[in-house]
N, C-alpha and C positions, 0 to 999 in steps of 0.2 A: 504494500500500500504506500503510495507516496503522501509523505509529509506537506503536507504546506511550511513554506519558509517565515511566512507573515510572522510577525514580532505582535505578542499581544500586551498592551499597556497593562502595565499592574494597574487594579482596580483602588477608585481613591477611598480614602474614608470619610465619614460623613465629616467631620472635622477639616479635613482638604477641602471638600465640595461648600465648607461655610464657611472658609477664609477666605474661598475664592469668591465666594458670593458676596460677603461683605467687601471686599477689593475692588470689585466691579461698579459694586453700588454707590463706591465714593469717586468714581468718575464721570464726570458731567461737562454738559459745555454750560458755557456763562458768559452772559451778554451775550457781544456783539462777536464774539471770537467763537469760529466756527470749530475747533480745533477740543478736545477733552480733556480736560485737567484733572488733577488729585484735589478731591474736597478735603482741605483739615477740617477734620469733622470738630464740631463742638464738646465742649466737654470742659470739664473744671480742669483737666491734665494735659488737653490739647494740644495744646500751644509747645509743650513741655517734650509730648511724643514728638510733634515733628521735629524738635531740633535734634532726638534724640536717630530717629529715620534719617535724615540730614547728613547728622554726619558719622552715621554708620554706613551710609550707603554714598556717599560722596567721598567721603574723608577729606576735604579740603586741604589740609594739612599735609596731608601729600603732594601736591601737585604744586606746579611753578606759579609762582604769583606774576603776574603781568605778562601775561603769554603774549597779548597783544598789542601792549602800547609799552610805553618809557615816559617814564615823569622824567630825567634827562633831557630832552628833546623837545628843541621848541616848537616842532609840526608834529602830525601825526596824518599820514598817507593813509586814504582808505578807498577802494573801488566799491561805490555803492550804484546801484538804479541805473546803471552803463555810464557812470561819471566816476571820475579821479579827485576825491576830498583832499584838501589839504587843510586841517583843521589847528590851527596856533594855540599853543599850550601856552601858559603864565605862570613857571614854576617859581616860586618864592626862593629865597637866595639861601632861605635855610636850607629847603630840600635841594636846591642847585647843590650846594655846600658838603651835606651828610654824604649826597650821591656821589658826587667827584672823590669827596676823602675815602669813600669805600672801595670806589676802582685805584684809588692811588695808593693805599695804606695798608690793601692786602698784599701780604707777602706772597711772591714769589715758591713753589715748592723749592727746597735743598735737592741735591742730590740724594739724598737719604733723609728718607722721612726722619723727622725726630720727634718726640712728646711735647718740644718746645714747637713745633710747625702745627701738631696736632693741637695744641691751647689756644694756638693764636688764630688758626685757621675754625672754633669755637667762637673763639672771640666773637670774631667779623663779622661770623652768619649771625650770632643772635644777634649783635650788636642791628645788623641789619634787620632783621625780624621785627626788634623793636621800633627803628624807625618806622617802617613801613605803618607798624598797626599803631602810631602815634598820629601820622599823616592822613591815615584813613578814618580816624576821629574826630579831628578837624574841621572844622566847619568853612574856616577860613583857608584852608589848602587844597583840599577834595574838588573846589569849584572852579578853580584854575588850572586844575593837569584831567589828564582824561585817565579813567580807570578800566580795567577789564570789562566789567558788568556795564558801562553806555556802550560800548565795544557790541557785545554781545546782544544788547536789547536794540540797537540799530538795525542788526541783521538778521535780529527774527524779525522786526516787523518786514523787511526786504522778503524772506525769505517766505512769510505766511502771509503775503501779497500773492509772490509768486504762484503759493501753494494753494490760493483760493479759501485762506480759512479766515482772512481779513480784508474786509475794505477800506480803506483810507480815501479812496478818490472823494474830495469834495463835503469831506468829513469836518469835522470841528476840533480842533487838540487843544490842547493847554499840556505844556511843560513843564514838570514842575524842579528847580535844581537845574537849570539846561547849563549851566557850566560853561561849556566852550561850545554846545550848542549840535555836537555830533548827533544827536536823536531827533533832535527837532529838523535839523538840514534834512536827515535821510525822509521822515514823515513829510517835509514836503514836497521832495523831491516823487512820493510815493503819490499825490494828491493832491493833500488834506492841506487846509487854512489853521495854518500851526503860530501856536501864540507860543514861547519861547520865554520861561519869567524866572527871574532869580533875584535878589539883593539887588540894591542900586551900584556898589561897587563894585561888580562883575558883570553889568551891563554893556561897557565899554567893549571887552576882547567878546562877549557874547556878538554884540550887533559887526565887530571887523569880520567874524566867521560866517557869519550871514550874508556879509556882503562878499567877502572874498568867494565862497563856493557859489552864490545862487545869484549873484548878480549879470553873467553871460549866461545861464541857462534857461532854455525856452519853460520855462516851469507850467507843471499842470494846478502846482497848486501854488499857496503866499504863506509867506515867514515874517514876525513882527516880534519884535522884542520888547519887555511887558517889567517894568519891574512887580516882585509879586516878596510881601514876607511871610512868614507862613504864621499864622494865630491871626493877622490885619483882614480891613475888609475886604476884597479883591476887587478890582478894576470892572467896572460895570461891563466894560466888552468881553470881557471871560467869561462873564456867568451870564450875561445876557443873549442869547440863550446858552443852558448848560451846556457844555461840551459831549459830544459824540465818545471822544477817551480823553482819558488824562495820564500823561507819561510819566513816569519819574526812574531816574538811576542815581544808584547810588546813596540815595537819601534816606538811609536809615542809619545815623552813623553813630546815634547815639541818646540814650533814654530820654534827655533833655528837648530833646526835638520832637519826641513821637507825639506831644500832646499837641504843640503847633500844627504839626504835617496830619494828622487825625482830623483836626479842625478845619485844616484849607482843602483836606478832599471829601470832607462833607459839604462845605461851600460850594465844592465844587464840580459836584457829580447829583443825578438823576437819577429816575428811575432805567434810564436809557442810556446812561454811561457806565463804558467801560475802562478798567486803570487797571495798567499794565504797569508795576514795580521790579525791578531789575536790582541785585544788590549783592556783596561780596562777601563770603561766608567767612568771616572773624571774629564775631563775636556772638557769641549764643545766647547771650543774656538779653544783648539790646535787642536783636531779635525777636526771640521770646518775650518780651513786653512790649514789643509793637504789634504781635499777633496776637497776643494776650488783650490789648485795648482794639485791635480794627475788629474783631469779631463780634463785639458788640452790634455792631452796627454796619458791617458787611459780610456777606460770604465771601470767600478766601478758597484761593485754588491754583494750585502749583502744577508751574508749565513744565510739563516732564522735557527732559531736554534733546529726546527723539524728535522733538516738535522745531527745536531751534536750527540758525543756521549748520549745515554738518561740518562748516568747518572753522564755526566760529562754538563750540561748546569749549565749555570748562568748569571742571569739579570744583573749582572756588565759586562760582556765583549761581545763584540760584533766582528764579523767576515767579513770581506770582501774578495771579489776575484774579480780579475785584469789582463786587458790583455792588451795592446798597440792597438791604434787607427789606 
């Protein structure tokens, strides 16, 4: 008698079949993004599990910090929408300063390792570790160099354009933190009538980048630059009417902030918008008390990074999307 070769699945147990079912059930699309996200589910421990899923399953920690950009560098080169950005960074003479004495000040390997190469070569990493996660706290430094996470939330909205799970053509955005302006360039360069708002003192290299990239381009859509502070009232032409999305990277950088930036996208969102948050996996606490306060008063849903551009992902940043309860 011949055998059949066919391989038969071990049978699951019911316990399989209700994790799986529960896993399924916390995938949803929301708003206006055509695309299925992870719902952190509500709960008094919620907020807690995710960072705890986060970074078991990212490990951040692992992986090279600024895969995409250099605080170094006062451009930063990107191919977005079949155009070549050249987006101008404003590093502060401190981080000019750490970063040069880091390339300068690490030694050279000996011909033979020594325990004295091995201290010093400790040293420098952490030494740098710490600047970085000092800089990326900052409120005053973050909004003048461009970070991984605008990097990455640029090119998904490109890339879930492309994919049909977003439209931006002729859409309404508000930017919230646009920095040097990279997210907001690529959204309008995608469509969408992109309002562009940060502090009044980073309005100046915001509006040169505006003008430097989108000023020869036949644009399908328009770029305005907005001062906006985050807790104040907002500018009647941003919420008049509410925005279609509202962008933000990088702008979770620290517990001080989350009750401002809670308040300016309740301001600033409908029952019809949708906010797309982009941001660099560092700190689990600030984090976790930014999800811990938006759930109040939005559902919350994490863009698994299958979804993102494929050659713009990275295990440091992670992505959410938000819509009003």
């Amino acid at each position: 008698m011949v055998q059949s070769s066919e391989i038969v699945p071990p049978k699951r147990t019911k316990e399989e079949m209700e994790e799986e079912g529960d896993e399924m059930s916390l995938m949803k699309k929301l708003g206006l993004y055509g695309g299925e996200v992870r719902l952190v589910d509500e709960g008094e421990d919620s907020a807690a599990e995710e960072m705890m899923l986060l970074w078991g399953l990212q490990q951040p920690a692992l992986s090279k910090p600024n895969a995409f950009v250099s605080q170094s560098s006062l451009h930063l080169s990107l191919d977005a929408c079949g155009h070549s950005l050249s987006i101008l960074q404003s590093p502060s003479s401190l981080v000019a300063f750490f970063i040069s004495s880091l390339n300068c000040l690490s030694p050279p390997p000996p011909p033979t390792v020594s325990l004295t190469f091995l201290l010093l070569l400790f040293f420098f990493l952490s030494l740098s570790l710490s600047i970085i996660l000092v800089l990326q706290s900052t409120p005053g430094v973050t909004g003048s160099v461009m970070w991984d996470s605008g990097v990455v939330l640029a090119k998904f909205l490109e890339h879930a354009v492309d994919s049909g799970l977003l439209l931006l053509q002729g859409k309404k955005v508000v930017e919230l933190g646009s920095g040097c302006g990279l997210v907001g360039c690529v959204a309008t360069l995608l469509g969408a009538k992109v309002f562009l708002t940060d502090l009044p003192d980073r309005l100046r290299l915001l509006k040169k980048n505006i003008e430097a990239n989108l000023r020869h381009v036949d644009l399908r859509g328009s770029a305005l630059a907005k001062e906006l502070t985050w807790g104040d009232v907002p500018d009647p032409e941003l919420v008049q009417p509410l925005p279609h999305y509202v962008l933000g990277s990088d702008v979770i950088y620290s517990e001080g902030a989350v009750v401002e930036l809670l308040e300016t996208l309740q301001q600033l969102s409908g029952s019809e918008t949708t906010i797309f948050l982009a941001g660099e996996l560092r700190n689990d606490s600030v984090l976790e008390y930014f999800l811990e306060a938006a759930m109040k008063d939005f559902v919350v849903g994490r863009v698994g990074q299958k979804q993102w551009h494929p050659d713009y992902c990275s295990r440091r940043v992670v992505m959410y999307v938000m819509v009003r309860k």
